[in-house]
C-alpha positions in Angstrom: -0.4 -18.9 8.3 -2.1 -16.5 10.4 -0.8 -13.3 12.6 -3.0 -11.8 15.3 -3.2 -8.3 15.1 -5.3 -6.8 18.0 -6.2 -3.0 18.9 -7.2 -1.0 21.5 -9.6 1.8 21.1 -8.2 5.5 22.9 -11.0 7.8 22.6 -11.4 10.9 20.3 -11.2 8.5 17.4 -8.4 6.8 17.9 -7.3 3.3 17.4 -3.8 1.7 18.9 -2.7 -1.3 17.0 -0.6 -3.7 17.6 1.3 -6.5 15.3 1.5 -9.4 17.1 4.5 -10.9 15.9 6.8 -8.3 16.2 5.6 -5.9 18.6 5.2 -2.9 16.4 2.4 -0.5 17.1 0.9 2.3 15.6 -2.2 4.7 15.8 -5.0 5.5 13.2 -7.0 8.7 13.5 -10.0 9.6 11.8 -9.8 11.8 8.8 -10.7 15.3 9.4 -13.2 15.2 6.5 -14.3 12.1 8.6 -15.2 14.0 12.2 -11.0 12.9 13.4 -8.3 15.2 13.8 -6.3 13.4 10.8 -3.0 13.5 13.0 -2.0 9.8 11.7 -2.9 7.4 9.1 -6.6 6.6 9.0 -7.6 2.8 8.4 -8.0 3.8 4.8 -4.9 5.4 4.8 -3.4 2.0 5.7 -5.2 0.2 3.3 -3.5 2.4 0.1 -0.3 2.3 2.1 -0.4 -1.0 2.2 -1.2 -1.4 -1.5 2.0 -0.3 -2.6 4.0 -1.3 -0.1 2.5 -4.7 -0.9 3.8 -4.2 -4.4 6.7 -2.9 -3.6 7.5 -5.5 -1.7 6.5 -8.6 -4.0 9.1 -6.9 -6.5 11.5 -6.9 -4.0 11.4 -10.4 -3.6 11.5 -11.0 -7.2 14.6 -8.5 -7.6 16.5 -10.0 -4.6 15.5 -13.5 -6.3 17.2 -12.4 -9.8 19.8 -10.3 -9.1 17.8 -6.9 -9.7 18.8 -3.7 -8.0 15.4 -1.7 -6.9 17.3 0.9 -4.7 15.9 4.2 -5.3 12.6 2.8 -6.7 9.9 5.2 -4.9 6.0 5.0 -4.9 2.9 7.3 -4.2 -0.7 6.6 -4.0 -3.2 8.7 -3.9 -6.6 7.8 -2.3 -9.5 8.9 -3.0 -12.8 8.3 -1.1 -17.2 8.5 -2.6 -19.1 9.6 -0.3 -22.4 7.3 -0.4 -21.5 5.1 0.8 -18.3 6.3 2.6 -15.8 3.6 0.4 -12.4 4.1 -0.7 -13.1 4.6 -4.6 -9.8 4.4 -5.9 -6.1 4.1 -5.7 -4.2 4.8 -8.6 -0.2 3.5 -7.8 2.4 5.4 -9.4 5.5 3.4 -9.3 9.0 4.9 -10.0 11.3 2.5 -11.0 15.2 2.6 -11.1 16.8 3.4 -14.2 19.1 0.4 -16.3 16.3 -2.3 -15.7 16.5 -4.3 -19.0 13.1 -4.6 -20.6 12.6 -8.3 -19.7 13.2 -7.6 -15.8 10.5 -4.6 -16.4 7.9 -7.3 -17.5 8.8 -9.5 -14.7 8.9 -6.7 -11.7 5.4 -5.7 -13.4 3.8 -8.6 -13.2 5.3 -9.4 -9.5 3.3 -6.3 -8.0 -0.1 -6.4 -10.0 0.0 -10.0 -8.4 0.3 -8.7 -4.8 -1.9 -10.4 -2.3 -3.8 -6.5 -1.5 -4.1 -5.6 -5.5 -6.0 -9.1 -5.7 -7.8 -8.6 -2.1 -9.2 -4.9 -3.2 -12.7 -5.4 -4.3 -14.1 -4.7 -7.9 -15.2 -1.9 -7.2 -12.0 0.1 -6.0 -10.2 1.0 -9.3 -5.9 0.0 -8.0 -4.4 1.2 -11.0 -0.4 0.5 -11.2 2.1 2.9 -12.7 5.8 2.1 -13.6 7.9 5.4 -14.7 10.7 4.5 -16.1 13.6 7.5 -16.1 15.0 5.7 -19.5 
């Protein structure tokens, strides 16, 4: 399956996209340690938000799939970026999870987002660490 995403570039260092499928659109700015403004997400920006949502996400289906309840889980990530060459260097995840999740569901939920489709795009070189706090 594939889904056209196409852009449009505005000037100043800014990039309209546009999710075919649905509609959606969004701006990127460049970082201001990167020449931009940094008024929006920058295209690394998107790629660690999109590295726990993805996770988020691929534990959501496996929770909807069992019977788990996820609401309240919340996630950070924090990127950080090497200057030669200009790379994202790594994105550690931390993940909190919702308390009464039995220990066999944690496994299972675990499992379902270091298998996310970004986590196993990133390459080598980018250390994606995952997190789960658990309150209990």
């Amino acid at each position: 399956m594939s889904v056209k995403i196409s852009a449009k570039y505005l000037g100043e260092k800014r990039v309209e996209i546009k999710h075919g499928p649905s509609g959606t659109s969004l701006i990127t700015d460049a970082p201001v340690d990167n020449n931009g403004k940094g008024e929006s997400f920058s295209p690394t920006d998107l790629v660690a938000s999109a590295l726990g949502a993805c996770a988020m996400t691929i534990m959501g289906i496996v929770a909807e799939k069992d019977e788990i309840d996820l609401s309240g889980m919340e996630m950070t990530v924090e990127k950080s970026m090497s200057a030669s060459p200009r790379r994202i260097a790594s994105l550690p995840v931390s993940i909190n999870m919702p308390s009464g999740l039995s220990s066999e569901s944690r496994k299972k939920l675990e499992a379902a987002a270091r298998a996310c489709p970004v986590h196993k795009s990133l390459a080598s070189e980018v250390e994606a660490s995952l997190k789960f706090n658990y309150p209990d």
